[in-house]
N, C-alpha and C positions, 0 to 999 in steps of 0.2 A: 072398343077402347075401354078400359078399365081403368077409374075414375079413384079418389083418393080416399073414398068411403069404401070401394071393393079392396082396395089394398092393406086400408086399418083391418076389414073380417079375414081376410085373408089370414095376416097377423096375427088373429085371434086364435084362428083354428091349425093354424102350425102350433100353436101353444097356446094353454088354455090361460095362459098366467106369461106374462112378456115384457120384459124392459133390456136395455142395453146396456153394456159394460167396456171400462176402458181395457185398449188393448195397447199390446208390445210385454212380450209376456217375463218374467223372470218371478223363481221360486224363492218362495221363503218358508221354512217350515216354522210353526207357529206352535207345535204338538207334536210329540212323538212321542215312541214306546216308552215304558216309564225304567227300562232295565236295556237299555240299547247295548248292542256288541260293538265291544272297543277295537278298535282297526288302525293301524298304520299305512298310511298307501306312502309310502318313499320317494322322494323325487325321482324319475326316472332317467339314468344314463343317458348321453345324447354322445356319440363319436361322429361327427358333421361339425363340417369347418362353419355353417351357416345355423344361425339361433331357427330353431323352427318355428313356424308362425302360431302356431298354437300348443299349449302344456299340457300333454295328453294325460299325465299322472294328476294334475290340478282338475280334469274334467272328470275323471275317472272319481275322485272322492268327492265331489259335488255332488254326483249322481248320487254314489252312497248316501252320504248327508241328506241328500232332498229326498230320501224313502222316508226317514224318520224310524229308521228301524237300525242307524250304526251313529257310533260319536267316533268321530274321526280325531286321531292327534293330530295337533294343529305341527307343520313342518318347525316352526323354532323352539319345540320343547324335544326333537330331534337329536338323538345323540351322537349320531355317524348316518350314512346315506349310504346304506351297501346297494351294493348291484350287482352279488351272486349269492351265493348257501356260505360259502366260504364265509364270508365278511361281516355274518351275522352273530354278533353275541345275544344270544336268545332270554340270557338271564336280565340281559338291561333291559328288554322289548317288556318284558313278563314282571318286572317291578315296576314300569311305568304302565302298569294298566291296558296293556295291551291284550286282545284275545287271537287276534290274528293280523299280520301284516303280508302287504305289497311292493313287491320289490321288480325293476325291471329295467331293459338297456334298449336303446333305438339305434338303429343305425342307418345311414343315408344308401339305395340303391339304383339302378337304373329306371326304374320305374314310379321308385317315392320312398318307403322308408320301411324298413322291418324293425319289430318291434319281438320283445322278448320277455315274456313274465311268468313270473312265480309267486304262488302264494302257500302263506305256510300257516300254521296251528302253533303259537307258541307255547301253548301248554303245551301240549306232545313233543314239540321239535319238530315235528313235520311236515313234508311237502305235500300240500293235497291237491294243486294244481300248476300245469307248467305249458305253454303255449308260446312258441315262436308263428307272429300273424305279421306276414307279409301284405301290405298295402295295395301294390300294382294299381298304386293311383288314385287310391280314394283318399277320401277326406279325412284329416288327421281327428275329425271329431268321432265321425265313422268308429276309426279304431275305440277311440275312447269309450265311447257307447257300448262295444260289443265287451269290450274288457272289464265294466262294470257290472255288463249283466251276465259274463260269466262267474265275477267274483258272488253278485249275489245270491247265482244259483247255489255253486257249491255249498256256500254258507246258511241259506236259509231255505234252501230245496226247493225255493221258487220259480221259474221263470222269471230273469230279470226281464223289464220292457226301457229302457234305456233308450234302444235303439229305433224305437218309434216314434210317431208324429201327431200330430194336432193339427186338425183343419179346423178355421176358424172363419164369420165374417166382419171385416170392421168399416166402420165407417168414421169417415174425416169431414167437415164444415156441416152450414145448416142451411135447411132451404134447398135454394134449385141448387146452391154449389157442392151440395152433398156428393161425396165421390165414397162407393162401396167399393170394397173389396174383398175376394176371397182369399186366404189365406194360407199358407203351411208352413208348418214351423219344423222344428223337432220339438221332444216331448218335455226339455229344460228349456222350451221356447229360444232357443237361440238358431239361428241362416233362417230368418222368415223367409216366404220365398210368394210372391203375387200369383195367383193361376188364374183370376181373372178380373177385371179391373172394368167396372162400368157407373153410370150417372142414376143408374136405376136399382132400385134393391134385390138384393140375393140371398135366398132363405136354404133352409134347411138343409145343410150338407151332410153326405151320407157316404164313408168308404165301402166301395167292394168288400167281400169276406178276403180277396187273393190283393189288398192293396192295390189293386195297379186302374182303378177306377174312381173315381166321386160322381156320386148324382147329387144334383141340388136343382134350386126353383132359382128364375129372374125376371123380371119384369122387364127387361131389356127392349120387349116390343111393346109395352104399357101394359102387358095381361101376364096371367103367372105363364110359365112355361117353364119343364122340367129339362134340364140336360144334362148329357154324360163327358166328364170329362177323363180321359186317356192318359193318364201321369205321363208315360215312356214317352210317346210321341207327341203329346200338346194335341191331339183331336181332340176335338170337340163336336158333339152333334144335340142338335135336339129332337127328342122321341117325338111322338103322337102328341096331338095338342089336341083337348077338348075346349066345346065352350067352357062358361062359369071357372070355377075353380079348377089346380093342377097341382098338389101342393102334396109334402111329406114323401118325398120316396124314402125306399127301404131297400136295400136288397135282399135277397136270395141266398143261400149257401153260395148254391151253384156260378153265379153273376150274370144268369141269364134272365130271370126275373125281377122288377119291380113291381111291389107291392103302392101303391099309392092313394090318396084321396083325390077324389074327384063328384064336382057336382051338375055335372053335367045331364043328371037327370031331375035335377030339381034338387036335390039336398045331399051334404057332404055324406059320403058312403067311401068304404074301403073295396079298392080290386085291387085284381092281379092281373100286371101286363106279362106277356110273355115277349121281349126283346127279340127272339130269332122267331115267331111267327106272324107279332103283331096281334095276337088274341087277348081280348081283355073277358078279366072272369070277376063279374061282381059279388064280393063276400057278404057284406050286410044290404040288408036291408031296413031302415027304422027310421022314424021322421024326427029322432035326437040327432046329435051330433056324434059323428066315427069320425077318427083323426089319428094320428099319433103312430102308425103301424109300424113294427118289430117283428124280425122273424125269430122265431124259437131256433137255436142253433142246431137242431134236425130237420129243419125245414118243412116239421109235417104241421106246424100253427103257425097263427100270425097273433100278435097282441095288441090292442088298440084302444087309445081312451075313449067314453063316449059318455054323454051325459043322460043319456034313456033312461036312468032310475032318477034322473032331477037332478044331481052335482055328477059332475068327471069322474069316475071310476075306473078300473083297466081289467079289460077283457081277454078272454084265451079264444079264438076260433077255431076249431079243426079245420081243416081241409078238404081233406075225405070228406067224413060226415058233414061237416058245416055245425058240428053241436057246437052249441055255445057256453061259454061259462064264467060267468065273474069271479074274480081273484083277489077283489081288494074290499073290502067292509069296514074298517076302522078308519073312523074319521068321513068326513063329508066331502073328501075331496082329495083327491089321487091321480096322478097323471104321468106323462109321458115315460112309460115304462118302458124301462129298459134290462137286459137278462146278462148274467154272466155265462161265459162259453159252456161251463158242463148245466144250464138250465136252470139250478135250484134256487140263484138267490134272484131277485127282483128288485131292482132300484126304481125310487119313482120321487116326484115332487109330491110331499102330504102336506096339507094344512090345519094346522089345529089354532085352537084361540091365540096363541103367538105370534102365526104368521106365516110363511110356506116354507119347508123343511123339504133337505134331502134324507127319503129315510128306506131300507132297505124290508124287504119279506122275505123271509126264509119259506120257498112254496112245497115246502115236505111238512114244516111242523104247524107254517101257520102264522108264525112269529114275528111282528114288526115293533124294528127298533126304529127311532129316527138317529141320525147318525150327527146334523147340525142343529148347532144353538142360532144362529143367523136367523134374520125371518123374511127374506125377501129372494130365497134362492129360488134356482131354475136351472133346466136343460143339464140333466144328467149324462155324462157320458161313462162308461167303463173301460182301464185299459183290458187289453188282451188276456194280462195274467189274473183279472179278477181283486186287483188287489186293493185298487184305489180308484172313486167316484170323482171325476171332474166336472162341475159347473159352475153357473154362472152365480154372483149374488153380489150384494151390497156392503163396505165396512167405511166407516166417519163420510158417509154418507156421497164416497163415489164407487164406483164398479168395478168390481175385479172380477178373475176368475180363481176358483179356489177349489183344493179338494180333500178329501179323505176317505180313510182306510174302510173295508167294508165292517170292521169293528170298531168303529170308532175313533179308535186311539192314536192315531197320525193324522194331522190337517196341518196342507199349505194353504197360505196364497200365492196368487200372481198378477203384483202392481204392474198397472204398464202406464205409460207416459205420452203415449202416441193414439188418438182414435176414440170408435168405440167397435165394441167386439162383441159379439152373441153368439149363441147355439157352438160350443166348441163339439168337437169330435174329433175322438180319438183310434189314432189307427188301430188296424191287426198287426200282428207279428209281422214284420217285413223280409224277413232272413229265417 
């Protein structure tokens, strides 16, 4: 049994720096680019006898809006509502400060709805993208999400992530009535959705690289215990259980591996389980604290805080070799590092005399900016496209989760009203 002093270290060593945040999530941007691109999304055509339950053209500029990188015309400074090329006077669009708008028609079919868009260059006149997206039954936000992250691609050559999710855990009452739960949202926090609901706490969630997995810790039998949960099917299993600690999975490229801590030889150390044979391989070795593991998105290192110079710092291991290498020097205190998909930049919790900062390393030049003014942040996550830092922190002295751009220059929050919420994570690309 694992008593309520093993459960606060536990706590510790998922995170060297830990408090909780409220959760039910909804975006507000607070910051953004200082030259944003002006955009019209137009109501979109509905030919159905029936109002549809959701405003796909209203979800679709939200999404914009909450990048913090477009000013959206707001619908009543609207001068007409087209819904072909036809109906477009381009010189009205192009004096009301427009750089490009969104134009498009739904219609009701046996399956759900098709949906028909266009978008155009008002300075040129031109059409630079056009997509008829048949539903066959998804979710009319579905559509919405994928509609915006095609408009942001075109427009700012990035992978929009719109259409992705946020695993979170929250927690509701206090004492023995505490009721945890894991969570998932979408990525504008809206269709939360429970994936596992217990009286006992649940740490560190981790998606698959292919989405269609979560690993996380539960105390559910009084001791940590890692398990895997199955999005498609709702299975659920739990791996290998050692004594003492079980805590931080990580996955693999692959999702055959978990990387985890364990202390089951006496003190918190990082391995690597192998899921299809059951083999575990111990990476460190040292009588500091290993914690925190991330895989390099080559999967030939793992990265890991440890405190063996005296304060938290974050580590590179090789694999192969096992050579070791430190990565972070500035400042006394560096943590739960985390990598964007092409390797270079490095996000982590820093602290300096202000307080704990989300701040990013640039690992070609060397380079650390911190990226918040906040001084109580924590539990960095990165979306997919690399573009924006989600965590946790403090503002007029309740909990939110909040994030921004890996330059700085965009920062939400997300008040929620419901719980308390920690360690968010953010999916991969799901589509």
């Amino acid at each position: 049994m694992v008593n309520c002093n093993m459960k606060r270290i536990f706590l510790m060593l998922c995170v060297f720096l830990s408090f909780s945040v409220k959760a039910e999530l909804l975006v507000e941007i607070t910051e953004g680019v200082d030259e944003p691109t002006h955009i019209a999304v137009v109501p979109f055509g509905w030919d159905g006898d029936n109002a549809l339950q959701e405003d796909i053209s209203a979800i679709v500029a939200n999404d914009l809006r909450r990048s913090g990188m477009f000013k959206l015309m707001a619908e009543e400074n609207m001068l007409s509502s087209p819904e072909s090329e036809s109906q477009i006077f381009f010189r009205d669009w192009r004096i009301s400060g427009n750089d490009y708008m969104l134009i498009g028609t739904m219609a009701p079919t046996s399956n759900g709805v098709t949906a028909t868009v266009e978008l155009f260059d008002i300075l040129t006149e031109k059409k630079i993208w056009s997509q008829t997206i048949d539903s066959e039954g998804s979710d009319l936000r579905d559509i919405a999400h994928y509609i915006a992250d095609e408009v942001f691609q075109k427009i700012t050559g990035i992978r929009g992530a719109f259409a992705t999710k946020v695993v979170y855990v929250t927690v509701q009452g206090r004492g023995p009535n505490r009721k945890f739960r894991l969570q998932m949202a979408d990525s504008d926090g809206a269709r939360p959705k429970t994936i596992l609901a217990s009286n006992e706490p649940i740490l560190s969630p981790t998606w698959s690289r292919d989405g269609q997995k979560l690993a996380y810790v539960s105390f559910e039998t009084n001791r940590p215990a890692i398990y895997i949960q199955h999005l498609a099917t709702g299975k659920r299993q739990k791996i290998q259980t050692f004594k003492g600690i079980n805590g931080a999975p990580a996955w693999d490229p692959t999702g055959n591996k978990l990387a985890l801590v364990l202390s089951k030889d006496g003190n918190p150390e990082i391995y690597v389980l192998d899921l299809l044979s059951g083999t575990l391989d111990r990476l460190t070795r040292h009588y500091g604290i290993d914690t925190e593991p991330t895989w390099a998105p080559d999967g030939r290192s793992i990265l890991f805080t440890s405190d063996r110079a005296g304060r938290p710092q974050i580590y590179r291991i090789d694999l192969a070799s096992r050579a070791l290498k430190r990565l972070t020097y500035k400042g006394s205190y560096n943590s739960r590092g985390r990598l964007t998909q092409d390797g270079r930049f490095l996000t982590m919790v820093h602290q300096d005399s202000s307080g704990y900062h989300i701040a990013v390393q640039d690992l070609e030049s060397g380079r650390l900016d911190i990226l918040t003014n906040s001084k109580d942040d924590e539990s960095p996550t990165i979306a997919p496209n690399g573009v924006v830092v989600m965590y946790a922190t403090k503002s007029g002295g309740k909990g939110v989760l909040a994030g921004v751009s890996l330059d700085g220059k965009i920062k939400f929050t997300m008040p929620s009203s419901l719980g308390e919420v920690r360690e968010p994570a953010w999916s991969p690309f799901l589509n």
